[in-house]
KEVEXLUM-924968 format. One line per field, with one value per residue (C-alpha): residue in three letters; y, x, z; residue number from 1. Coordinates in Angstrom, 1 decimal, m for minus. Example, Ala and Ser with C-alpha at 12.3 -4.5 7.8 and 13.67 -1.06 7.14 Angstrom:
2
res	[Ala Ser]
v	[m4.5 m1.1]
u	[12.3 13.7]
w	[7.8 7.1]
n	[1 2]
***
This chain:
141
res	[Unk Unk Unk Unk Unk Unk Unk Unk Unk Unk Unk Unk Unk Unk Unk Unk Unk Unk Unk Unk Unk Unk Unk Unk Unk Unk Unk Unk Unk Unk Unk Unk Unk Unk Unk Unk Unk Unk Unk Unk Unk Unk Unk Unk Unk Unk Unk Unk Unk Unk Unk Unk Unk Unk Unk Unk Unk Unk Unk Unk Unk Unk Unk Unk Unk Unk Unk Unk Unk Unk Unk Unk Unk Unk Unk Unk Unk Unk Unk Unk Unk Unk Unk Unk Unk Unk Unk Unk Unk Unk Unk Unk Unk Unk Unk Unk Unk Unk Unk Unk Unk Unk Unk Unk Unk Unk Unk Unk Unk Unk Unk Unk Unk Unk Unk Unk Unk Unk Unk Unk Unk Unk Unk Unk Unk Unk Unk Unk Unk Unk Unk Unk Unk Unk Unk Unk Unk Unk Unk Unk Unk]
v	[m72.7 m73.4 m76.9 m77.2 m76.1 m72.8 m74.5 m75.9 m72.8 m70.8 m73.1 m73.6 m69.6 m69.9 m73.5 m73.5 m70.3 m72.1 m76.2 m74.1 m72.5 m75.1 m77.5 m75.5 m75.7 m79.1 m79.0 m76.9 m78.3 m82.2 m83.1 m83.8 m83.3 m85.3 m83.7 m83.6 m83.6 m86.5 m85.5 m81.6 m82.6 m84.3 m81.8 m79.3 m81.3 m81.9 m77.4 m77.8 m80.8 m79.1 m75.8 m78.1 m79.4 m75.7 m74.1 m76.9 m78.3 m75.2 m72.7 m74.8 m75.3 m71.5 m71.2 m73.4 m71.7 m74.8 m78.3 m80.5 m83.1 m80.5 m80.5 m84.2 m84.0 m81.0 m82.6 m85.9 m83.2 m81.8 m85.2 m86.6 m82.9 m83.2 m86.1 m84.8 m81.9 m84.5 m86.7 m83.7 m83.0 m86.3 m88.1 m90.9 m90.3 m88.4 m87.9 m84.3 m81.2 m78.1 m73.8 m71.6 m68.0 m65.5 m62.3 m64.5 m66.3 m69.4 m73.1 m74.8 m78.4 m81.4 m82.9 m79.6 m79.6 m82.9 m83.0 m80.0 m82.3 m85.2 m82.6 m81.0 m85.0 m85.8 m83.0 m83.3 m87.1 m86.2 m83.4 m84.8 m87.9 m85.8 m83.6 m86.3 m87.9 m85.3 m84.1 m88.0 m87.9 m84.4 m85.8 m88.7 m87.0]
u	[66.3 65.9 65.7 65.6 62.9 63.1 65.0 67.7 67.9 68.6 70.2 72.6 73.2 74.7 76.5 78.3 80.7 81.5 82.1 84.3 86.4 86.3 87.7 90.5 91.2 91.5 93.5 96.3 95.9 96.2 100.0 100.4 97.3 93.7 92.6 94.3 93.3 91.3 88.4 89.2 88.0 85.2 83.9 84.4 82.6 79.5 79.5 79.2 77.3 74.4 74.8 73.6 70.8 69.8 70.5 71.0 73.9 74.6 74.7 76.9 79.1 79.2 80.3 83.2 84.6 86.7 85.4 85.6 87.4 90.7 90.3 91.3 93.7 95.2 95.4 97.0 99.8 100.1 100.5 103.0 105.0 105.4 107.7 110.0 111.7 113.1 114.3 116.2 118.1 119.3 116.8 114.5 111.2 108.3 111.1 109.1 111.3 110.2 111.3 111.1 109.0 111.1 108.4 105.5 107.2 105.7 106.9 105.9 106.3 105.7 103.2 101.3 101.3 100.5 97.8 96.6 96.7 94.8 92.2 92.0 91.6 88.3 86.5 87.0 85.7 82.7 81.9 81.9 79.8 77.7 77.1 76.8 74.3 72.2 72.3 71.6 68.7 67.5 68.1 65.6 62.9]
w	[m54.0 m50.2 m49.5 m45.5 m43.1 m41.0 m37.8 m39.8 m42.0 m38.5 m36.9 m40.0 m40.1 m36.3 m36.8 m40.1 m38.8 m35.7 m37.7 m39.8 m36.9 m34.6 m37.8 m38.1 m34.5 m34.7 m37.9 m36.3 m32.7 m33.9 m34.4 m31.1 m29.1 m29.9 m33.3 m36.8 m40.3 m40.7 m37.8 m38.9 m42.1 m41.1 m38.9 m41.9 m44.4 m41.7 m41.7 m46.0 m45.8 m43.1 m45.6 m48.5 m46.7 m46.3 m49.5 m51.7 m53.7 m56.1 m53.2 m51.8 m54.7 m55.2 m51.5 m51.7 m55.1 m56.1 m56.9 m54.2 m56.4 m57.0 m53.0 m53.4 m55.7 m54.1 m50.8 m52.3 m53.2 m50.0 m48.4 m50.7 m50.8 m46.8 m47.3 m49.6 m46.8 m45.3 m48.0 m49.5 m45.9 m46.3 m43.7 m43.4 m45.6 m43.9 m40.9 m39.6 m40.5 m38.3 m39.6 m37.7 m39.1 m37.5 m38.0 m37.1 m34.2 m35.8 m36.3 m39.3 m39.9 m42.5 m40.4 m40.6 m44.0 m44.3 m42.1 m43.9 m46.7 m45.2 m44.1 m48.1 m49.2 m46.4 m47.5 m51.1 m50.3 m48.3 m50.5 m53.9 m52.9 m50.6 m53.8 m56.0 m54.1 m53.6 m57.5 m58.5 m56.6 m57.5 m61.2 m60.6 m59.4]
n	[1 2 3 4 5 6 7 8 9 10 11 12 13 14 15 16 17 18 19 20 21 22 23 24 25 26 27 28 29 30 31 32 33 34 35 36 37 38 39 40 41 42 43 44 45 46 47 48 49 50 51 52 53 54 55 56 57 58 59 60 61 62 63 64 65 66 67 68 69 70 71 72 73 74 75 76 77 78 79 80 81 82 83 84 85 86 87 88 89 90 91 92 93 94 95 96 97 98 99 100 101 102 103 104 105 106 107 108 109 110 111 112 113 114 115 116 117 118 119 120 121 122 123 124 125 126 127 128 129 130 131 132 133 134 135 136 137 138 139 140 141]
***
């Protein structure tokens, strides 16, 4: 069931795509630069958030394939996991650890990771009480 008008139906075809990249440009550009996983995942649950608006909150659901709330949970994971690395090398807690991917030519790092974690924990957030408000209501009508 579509919920939105025509503009936001088109303009939500051309700007979900582009939230979802650009959130992941700020996910991986945000250790060290403006960004990171908290705005990342903001800007990411804004791109599921307009697609609800459009489609409604089972299309959305369907789109994501994973309840928002094991998004939390999986986050929380991630964030705690990043501060073990260093803890195990003998170093302070959440000390950053960085490996080198020698095929890739790519560095990966505990604050990656856990930034990728803060990002899986805002959008579960947003999600689940963007979702649950909008089924609440849809319930009371």
């Amino acid at each position: 069931m579509k919920t939105g008008t025509l503009i936001l139906s088109v303009a939500a075809q051309m700007l979900v795509p582009l939230q979802i990249l650009f959130s992941l440009f700020l996910l991986l550009r945000g250790h060290d630069e403006p960004g990171g996983g908290f705005i990342a995942g903001l800007v990411v649950a804004g791109a599921f958030a307009m697609h609800q608006f459009v489609n409604g909150p089972e299309a959305t659901r369907r789109l994501l394939r994973v309840d928002p709330r094991d998004c939390i949970g999986f986050g929380l994971l991630l964030g705690v996991g990043s501060a073990f690395p260093a803890w195990w090398q003998g170093e302070a807690f959440l000390t950053a650890q960085w490996w080198e991917v020698p095929m890739l030519g790519l560095k990966l790092s505990t604050p990656l990771i856990f930034d990728i974690g803060v990002y899986l924990v805002v959008l579960g957030s947003v999600l689940t009480a963007v979702i649950t408000l909008t089924e609440v209501d849809k319930d009371e009508a």
